[in-house]
Structures are given as C-alpha cells and as structure tokens.
C-alpha positions in Angstrom: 16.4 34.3 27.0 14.7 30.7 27.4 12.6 30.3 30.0 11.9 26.4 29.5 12.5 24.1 32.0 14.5 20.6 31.4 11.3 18.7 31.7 9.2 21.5 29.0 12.5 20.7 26.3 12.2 16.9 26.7 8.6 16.8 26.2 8.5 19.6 23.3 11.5 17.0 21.5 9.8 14.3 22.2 6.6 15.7 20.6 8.4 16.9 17.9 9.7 13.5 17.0 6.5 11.7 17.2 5.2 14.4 14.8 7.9 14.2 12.7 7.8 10.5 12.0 4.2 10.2 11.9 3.8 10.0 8.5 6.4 7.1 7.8 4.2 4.8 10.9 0.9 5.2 9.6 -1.2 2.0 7.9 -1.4 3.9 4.9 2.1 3.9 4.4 2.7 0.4 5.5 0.3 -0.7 3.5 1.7 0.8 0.4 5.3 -0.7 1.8 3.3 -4.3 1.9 2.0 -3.6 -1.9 5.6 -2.9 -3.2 7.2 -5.8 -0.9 4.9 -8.2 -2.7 5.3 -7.3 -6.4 8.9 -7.2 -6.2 8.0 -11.2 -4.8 5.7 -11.7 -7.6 8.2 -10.2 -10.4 10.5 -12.7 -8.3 8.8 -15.5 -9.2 6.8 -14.9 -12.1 7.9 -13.6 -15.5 5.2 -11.3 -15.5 5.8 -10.1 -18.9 5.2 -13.8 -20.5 2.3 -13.7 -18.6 0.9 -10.1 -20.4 2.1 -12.0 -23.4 -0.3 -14.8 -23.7 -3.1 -13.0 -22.6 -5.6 -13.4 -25.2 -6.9 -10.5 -27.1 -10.2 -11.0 -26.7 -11.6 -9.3 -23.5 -14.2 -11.9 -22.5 -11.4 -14.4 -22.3 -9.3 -12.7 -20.0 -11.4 -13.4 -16.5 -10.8 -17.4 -17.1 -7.3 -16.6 -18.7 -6.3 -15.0 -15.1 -7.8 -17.3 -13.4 -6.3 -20.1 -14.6 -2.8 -18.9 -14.2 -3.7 -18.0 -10.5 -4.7 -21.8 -10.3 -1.5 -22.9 -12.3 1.1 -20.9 -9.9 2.7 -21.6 -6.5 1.8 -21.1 -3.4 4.1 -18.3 -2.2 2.6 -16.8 -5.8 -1.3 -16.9 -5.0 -0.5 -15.1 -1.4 1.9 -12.6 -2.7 -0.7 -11.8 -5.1 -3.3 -11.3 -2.7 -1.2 -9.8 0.1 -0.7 -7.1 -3.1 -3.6 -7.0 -4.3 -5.6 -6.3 -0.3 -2.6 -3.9 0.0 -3.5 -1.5 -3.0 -7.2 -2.0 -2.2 -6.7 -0.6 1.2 -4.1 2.3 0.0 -6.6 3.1 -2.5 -9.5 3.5 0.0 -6.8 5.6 2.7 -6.2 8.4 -0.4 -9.6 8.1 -1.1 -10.5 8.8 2.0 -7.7 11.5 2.9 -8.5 13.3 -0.8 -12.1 13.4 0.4 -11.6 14.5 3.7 -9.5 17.1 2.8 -12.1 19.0 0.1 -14.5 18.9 2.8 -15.3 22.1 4.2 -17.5 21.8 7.7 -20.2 24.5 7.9 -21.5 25.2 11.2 
C-alpha cells in the first residue's frame, strides 16, 4: 500500500527529474558542447588539414607559423578558435578537478 500523499509524489518526481538531468545542465557539459560547436565552425571554414600540411618541420618554427595563420584568418575564425580553445581549457580544469575530487578521501 502507498501511503504518499499527491503533494509527497509531485515533489519526489519533480526531484527525480532535476536529478536525472543534472548531468546534461552542468558547465562542464556545456562547456564541452561550446568546444565541439566551435570546431565543427573552424573545420567549416578552415581546411584544417592544409593547414597541418604546411606546418614546418622544424619545431622552433611552429609558434610564429601558428601565429601567423591566426593573423592571416577571418574574423568568425580567430573567435571560434578561441571560444574552443577557452572551452577545452575549462573542460580540462572541470575533469581535473572532478578526477581529483573524487580520489580524495577526507580523514577526520
């Protein structure tokens, strides 16, 4: 027998659906949405593989090499670029964070 009331049911639901969805709302996962949002613009508007292409070989070139071709691109380029690149920055400090968070044992 169920002894809930109407109002116990609605709340339990409604609890069960903020839980439920919780991990789809978070930053973490927003931020990782953001990140894939702006490299399928970049792939959009770059042929990114040309780009690998003519990077030189030589490893002290390839700071002025990318820098360049930031300078050489468009507009909607340089901020989809950075939008992506803050993106994985901050999805990379969230699973940091989580992974760290979660191997910590508190003592007390």
């Amino acid at each position: 027998m169920n002894n809930q009331s109407n109002i116990e049911r609605v709340v339990m639901r409604r609890i069960f659906l903020i839980r439920m969805f919780r991990p789809f709302i978070s930053s973490g996962t927003l931020a990782v949405f953001i990140f894939i949002f702006a490299s399928w613009g970049i792939g959009r508007e770059v042929w990114v593989a040309r780009v690998l292409q003519n990077a030189p070989k030589n490893l002290t070139d390839l700071p002025r090499f990318y820098l360049d071709a930031f300078d050489h691109t468009r507009l909607i380029v340089q901020a989809l670029l950075l939008l992506a690149l803050t993106a994985l920055i901050y999805s990379v400090r969230k699973f940091s964070r989580a992974l760290s968070t979660s191997f910590v044992t508190k003592t007390t």
